[in-house]
N, C-alpha and C positions, 0 to 999 in steps of 0.2 A: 764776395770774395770768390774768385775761381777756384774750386778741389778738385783736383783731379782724381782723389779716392778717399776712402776713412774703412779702414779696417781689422780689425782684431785678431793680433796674432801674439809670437812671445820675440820679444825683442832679440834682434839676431846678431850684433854687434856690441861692443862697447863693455863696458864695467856692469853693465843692467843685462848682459846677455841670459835668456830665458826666461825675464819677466813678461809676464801678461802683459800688454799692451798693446792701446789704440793708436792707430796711427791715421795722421791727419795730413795729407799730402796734397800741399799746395801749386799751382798749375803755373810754370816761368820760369827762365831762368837767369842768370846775366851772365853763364858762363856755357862753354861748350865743348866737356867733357872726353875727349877722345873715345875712353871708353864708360861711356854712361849708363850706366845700367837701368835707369826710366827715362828713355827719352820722350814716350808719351807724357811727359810731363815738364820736358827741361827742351828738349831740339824740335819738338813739335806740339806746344803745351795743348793738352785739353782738359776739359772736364764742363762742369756746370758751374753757374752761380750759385753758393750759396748765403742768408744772411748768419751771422756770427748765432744769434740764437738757434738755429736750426743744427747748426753745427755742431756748439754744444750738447744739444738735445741727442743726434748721433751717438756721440763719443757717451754720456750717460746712459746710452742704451746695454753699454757692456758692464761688466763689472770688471771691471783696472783700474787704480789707483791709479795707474802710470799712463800717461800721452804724451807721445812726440810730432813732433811739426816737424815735416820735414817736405820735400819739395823732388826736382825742383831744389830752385832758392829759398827756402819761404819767408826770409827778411825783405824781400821787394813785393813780397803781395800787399796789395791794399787790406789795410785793417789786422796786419798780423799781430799791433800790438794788443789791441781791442778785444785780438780775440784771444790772448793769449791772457791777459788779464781776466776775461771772462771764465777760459777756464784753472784757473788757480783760484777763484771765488765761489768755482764749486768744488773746488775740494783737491782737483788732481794735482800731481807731480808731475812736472812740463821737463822734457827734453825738447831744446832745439835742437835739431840736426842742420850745418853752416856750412857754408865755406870760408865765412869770416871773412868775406869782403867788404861786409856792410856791420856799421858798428848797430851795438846793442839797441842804446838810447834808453834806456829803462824799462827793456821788456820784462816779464816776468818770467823767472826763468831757475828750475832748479840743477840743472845737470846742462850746460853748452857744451855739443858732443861738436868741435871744432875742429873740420878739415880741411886744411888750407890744402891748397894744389900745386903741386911739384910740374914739372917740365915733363913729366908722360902722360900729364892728361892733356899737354895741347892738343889739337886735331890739325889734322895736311890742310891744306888748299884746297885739297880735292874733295874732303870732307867737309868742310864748315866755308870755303870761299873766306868774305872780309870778316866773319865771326873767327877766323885762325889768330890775324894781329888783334882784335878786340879781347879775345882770351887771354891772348899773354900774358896785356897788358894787364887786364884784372885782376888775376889768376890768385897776386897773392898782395897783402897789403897787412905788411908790420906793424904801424900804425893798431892796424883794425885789430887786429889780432891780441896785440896787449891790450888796448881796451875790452875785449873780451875778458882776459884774463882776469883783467883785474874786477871785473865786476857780478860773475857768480863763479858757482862751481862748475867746475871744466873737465873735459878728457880732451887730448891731440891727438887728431886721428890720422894718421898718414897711409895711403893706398903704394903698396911700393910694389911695382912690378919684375927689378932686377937688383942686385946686391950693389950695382951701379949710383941706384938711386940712394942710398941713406948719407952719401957723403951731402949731397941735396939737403936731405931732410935736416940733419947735424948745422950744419951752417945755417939756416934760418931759426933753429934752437939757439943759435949762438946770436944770432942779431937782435933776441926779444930781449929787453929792456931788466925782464928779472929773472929768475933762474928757473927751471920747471924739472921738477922730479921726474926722475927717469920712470916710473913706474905711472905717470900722467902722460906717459906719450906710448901712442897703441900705435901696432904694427900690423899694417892689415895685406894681407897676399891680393893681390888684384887677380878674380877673376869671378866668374858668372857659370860653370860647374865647378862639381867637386873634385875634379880631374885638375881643372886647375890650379887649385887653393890648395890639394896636397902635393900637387908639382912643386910650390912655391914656398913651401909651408916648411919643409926640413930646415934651409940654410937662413929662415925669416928666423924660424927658434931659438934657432944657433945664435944670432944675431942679439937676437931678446935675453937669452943669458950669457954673455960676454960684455953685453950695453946698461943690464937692467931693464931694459923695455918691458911694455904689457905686448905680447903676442895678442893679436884680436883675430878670431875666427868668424864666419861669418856663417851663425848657426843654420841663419833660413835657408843657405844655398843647401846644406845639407839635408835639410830637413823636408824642402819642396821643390828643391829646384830652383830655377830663375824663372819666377812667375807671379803676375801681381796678385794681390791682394794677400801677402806671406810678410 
């Protein structure tokens, strides 16, 4: 399996924000994120081979209960279910990190941190060329997404860059098949410093208690910067 990293930091997003955690960041993507914040991993994938036991062995190097896969896509890497099963049979707590374009299939999976993509992460022409129409198209899929739901525990994680974007978000809330607690869908300010996240962050708030929403911050920017291995 291609990783493009595995590192020990505390989880900077989501419902688990502050926990110790390895993180396992697999190398591809099927999408092309306008504003993506590892592209060395998703618009220009790299990393090494590694096999699933080495892997493992990695991630047991730290002491964390908690591991997330995340990518990158990490549902199209070869062997993610293998390895995901591998580690829940030593013991960890698996968060995927998705974009739910691709169904589960019976991964093993305690927390699917699920974030479909709204209409500001396409990229121009200028940016991705025929990867611009290939993303639309993928971008998001309803389908996929209640199957997620319905098959472990879930957070919705939505990256909203303008007060423009929630009517977005609200309408594809509305087209999934069962209803989803307002406090299961996180609201995450798009951006990559802390300059931008508190630009964004007042009228997201606001937004979160007028909605119910989970406001999501995104602790490691604060905490390191935008910089791998955090």
């Amino acid at each position: 399996m291609r990783i493009s990293e595995i590192f020990y930091s505390v989880q900077g997003e989501g419902e688990l924000t502050g926990v110790p955690t390895v993180f396992v960041r697999t190398s591809g993507c099927n999408l092309r994120c306008a504003w993506c914040d590892t592209p060395y991993a998703s618009w220009n994938p790299e990393g090494e081979d590694m096999s699933i036991p080495d892997i493992v062995a990695e991630v047991c190097r730290h002491p964390a209960e908690f591991v997330v896969l995340t990518g990158g896509e990490p549902m199209i890497a070869k062997g993610i279910h293998e390895l995901a099963a591998a580690l829940k049979f030593s013991g960890k707590h698996i968060t995927i990190e998705t974009a739910a374009t691709v169904p589960p299939g019976g991964i093993a999976c305690d927390l699917a941190s699920l974030s479909p993509k709204m209409s500001n992460s396409t990229p121009t022409l200028e940016q991705a060329g025929p990867w611009r129409d290939r993303h639309e198209k993928m971008r998001s899929n309803i389908a996929v997404i209640a199957e997620w739901l319905g098959s472990c525990p879930f957070q919705l994680k939505f990256v909203v860059s303008s007060p423009e974007g929630l009517a977005e978000i609200e309408a594809l809330l509305g087209d999934l098949p069962s209803h989803v607690a307002p406090h299961k869908v996180l609201l995450m300010p798009q951006g990559i410093t802390s300059e931008e996240l508190a630009m964004r962050s007042a009228w997201l708030v606001d937004v979160c208690k007028r909605r119910g929403y989970r406001y999501c911050n995104r602790l490691h920017i604060d905490l390191f910067g935008n910089k791998r291995g955090t």
